[in-house]
C-alpha positions as CSV (number, residue, x, y, z in Angstrom):
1,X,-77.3,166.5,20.3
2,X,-77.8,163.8,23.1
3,X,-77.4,160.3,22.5
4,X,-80.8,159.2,22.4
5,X,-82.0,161.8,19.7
6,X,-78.8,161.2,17.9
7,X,-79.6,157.2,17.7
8,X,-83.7,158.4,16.8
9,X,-82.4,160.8,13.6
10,X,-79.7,157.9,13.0
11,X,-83.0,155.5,12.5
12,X,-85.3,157.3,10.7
13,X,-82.6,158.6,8.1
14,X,-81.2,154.3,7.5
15,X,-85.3,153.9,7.4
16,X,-86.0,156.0,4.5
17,X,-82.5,156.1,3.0
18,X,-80.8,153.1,3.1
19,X,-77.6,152.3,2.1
20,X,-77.3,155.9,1.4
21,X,-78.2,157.6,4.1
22,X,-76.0,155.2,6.1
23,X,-73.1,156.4,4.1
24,X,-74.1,160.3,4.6
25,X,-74.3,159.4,8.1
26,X,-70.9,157.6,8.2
27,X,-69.6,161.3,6.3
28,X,-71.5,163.5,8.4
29,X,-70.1,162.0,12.0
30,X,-66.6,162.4,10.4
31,X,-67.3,165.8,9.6
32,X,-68.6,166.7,12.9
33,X,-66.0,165.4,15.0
34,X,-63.3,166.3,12.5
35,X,-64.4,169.7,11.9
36,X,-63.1,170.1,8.3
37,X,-63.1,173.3,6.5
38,X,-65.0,172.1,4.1
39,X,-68.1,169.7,4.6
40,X,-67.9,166.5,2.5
41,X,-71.4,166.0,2.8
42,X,-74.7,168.3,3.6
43,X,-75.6,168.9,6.8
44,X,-78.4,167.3,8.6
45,X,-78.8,170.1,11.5
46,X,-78.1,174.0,11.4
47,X,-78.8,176.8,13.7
48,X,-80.0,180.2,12.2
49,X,-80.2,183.7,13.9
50,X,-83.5,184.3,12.6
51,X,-82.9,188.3,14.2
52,X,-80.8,190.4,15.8
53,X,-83.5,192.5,17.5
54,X,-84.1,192.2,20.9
55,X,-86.3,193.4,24.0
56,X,-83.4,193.0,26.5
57,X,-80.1,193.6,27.3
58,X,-78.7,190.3,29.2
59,X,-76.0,190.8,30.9
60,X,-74.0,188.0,29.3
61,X,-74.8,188.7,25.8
62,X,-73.4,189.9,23.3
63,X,-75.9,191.7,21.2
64,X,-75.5,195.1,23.1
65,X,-71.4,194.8,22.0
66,X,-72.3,194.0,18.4
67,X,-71.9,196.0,15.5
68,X,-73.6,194.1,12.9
69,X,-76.5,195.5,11.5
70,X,-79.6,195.0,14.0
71,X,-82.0,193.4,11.3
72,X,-84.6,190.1,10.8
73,X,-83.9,187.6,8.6
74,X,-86.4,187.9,5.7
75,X,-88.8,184.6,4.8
76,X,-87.0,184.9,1.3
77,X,-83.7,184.2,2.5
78,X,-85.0,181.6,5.3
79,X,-86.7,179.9,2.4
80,X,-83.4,179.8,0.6
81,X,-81.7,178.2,2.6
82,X,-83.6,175.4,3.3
83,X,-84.4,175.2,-0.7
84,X,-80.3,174.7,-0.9
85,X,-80.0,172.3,1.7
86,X,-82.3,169.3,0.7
87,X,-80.6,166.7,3.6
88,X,-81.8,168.7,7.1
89,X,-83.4,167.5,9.1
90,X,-83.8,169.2,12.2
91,X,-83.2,173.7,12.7
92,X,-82.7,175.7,15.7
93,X,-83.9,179.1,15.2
94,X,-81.3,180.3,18.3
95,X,-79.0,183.5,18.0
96,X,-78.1,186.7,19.8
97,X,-81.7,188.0,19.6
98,X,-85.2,187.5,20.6
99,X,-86.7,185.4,17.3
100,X,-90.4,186.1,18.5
101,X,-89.7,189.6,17.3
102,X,-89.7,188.4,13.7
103,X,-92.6,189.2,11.8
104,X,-91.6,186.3,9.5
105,X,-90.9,183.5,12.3
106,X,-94.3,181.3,12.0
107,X,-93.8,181.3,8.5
108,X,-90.4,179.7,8.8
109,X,-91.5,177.5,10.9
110,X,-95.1,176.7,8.4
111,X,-92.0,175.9,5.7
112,X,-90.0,174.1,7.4
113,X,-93.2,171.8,9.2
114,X,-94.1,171.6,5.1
115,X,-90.4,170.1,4.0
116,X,-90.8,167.7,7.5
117,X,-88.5,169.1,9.4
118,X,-88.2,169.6,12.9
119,X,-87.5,173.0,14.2
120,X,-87.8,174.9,17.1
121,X,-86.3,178.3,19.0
122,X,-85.2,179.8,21.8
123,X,-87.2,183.0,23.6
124,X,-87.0,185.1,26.7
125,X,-91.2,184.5,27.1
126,X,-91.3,188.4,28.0
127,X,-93.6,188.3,24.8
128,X,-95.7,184.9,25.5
129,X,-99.2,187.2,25.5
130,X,-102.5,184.9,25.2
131,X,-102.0,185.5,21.2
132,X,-98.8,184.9,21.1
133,X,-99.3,181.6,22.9
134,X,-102.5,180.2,20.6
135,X,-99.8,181.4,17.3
136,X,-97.1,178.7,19.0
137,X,-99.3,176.3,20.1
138,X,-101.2,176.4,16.0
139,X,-98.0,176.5,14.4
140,X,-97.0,172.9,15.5
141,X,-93.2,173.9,16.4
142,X,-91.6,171.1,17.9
143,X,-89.6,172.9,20.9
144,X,-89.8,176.1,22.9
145,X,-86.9,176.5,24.9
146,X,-87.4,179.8,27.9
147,X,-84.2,181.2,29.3
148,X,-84.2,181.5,33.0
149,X,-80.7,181.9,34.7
150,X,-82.0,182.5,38.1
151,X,-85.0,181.7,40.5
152,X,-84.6,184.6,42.2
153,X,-86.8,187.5,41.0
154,X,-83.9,190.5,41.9
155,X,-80.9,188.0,40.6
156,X,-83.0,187.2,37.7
157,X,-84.0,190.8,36.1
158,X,-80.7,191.7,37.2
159,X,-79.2,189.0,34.7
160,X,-82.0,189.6,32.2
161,X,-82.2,193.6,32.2
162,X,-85.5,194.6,31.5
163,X,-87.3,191.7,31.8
164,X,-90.1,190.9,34.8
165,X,-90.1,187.3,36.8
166,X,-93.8,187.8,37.5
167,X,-94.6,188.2,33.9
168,X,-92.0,185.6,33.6
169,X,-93.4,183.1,35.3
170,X,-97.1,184.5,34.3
171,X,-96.1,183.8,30.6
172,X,-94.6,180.4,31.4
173,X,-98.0,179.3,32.9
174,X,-100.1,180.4,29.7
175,X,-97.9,178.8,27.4
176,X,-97.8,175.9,29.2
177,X,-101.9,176.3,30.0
178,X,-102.1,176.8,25.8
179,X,-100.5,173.7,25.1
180,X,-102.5,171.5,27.4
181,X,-101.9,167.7,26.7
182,X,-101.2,168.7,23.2
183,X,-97.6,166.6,22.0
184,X,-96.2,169.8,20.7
185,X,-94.1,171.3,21.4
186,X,-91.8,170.8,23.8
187,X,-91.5,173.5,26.3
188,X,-87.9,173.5,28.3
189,X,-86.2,175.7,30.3
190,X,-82.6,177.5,29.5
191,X,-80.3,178.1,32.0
192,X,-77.0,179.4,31.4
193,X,-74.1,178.7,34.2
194,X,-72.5,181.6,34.8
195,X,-70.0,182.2,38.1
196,X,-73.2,184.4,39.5
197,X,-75.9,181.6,39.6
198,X,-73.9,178.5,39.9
199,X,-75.5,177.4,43.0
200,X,-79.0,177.6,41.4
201,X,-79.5,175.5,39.1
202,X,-81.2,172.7,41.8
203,X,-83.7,175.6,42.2
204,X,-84.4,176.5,38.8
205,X,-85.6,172.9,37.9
206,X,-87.4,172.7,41.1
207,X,-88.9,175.7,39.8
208,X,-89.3,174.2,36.1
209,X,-91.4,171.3,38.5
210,X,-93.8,173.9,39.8
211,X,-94.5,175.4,36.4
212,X,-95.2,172.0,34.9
213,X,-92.0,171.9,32.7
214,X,-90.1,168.8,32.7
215,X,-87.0,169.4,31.3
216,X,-84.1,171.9,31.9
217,X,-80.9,172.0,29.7
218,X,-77.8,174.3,31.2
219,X,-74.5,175.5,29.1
220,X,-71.3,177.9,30.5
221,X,-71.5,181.2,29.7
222,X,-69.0,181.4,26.6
């Protein structure tokens, strides 16, 4: 989490909370920098796979090497967590699948907008059809983050098999056209560093520029 969202979540937590939530925040930096096998407080942030489905095979993933049981996370058990964890406060729906393929994803996301909390997930936008699009844009999500590891059509399909740039980039634009000067949510780009693409990353966000995007994030391959 940067700094400035950090210091935002920091705020509004000593706002409503008080004294207490100053203490749970005192406990919850201790446990993040201390990783302790077991947490002395609840958690304010998690990050659930919310499937293991996907429409690609990325070529630095590794969903095709998995041998865990390709299956969605049911509403039920979404639900449950977020019932047993009273303290979050923000969730990223990110994991080693494409979460648009959930039938169940807008209603996690309705439940968790209902409990205030923010939420958001990552996709590859092969799916971002006009429907689609309106379904994001109604839902209220707070972030959309698109992975694009290349501006270069062949490098790009080549890193994302069976995925398109021009649907790519077509998608992109009706997301971004569907939001309109709407707050939410916050479309970014995704760009994982890997030794193949290194050198693109000053095109990808002048590339993020053209398509009206104004933020790009990068992370090393693991």
């Amino acid at each position: 989490m940067k700094i400035k969202d950090a210091a935002k979540l920091a705020a509004e937590i000593l706002t409503k909370e008080g004294p207490a939530g100053c203490v749970r925040l005192t406990r919850s930096y201790f446990n993040l920098t201390n990783e302790p096998i077991v947490m002395s407080t609840m958690p304010l942030m998690i990050q659930i796979e919310p499937t293991l489905h996907c429409n690609l095979e990325c070529s630095m993933c590794v969903n095709p090497l998995m041998r865990r049981q390709k299956r969605h996370m049911s509403f039920k058990d979404f639900q449950k967590i977020i019932d047993d964890v009273p303290s979050l406060k923000k969730i990223s729906l990110v994991g080693a699948g494409e979460g648009l393929l959930n039938p169940d994803l807008f209603d996690m996301i309705a439940y968790a907008k209902s409990r205030s909390i923010s939420i958001g997930f990552a996709t590859n936008a092969m799916l971002l059809d006009d429907s689609m699009c309106k379904r994001i844009i109604d839902s209220r999500v707070d972030w959309v983050n698109i992975s694009v590891d290349s501006a270069e059509k062949d490098k790009y399909e080549r890193i994302r098999k069976g995925a398109s740039f021009s649907r790519l980039l077509e998608n992109i634009e009706r997301l971004v056209s569907a939001k309109g000067r709407k707050m939410a949510p916050d479309i970014s780009i995704w760009f994982v560093i890997m030794k193949d693409n290194l050198n693109e990353l000053s095109d990808v966000i002048a590339l993020a520029g053209t398509l009206g995007i104004p933020k790009v994030s990068a992370q090393l391959e693991h």
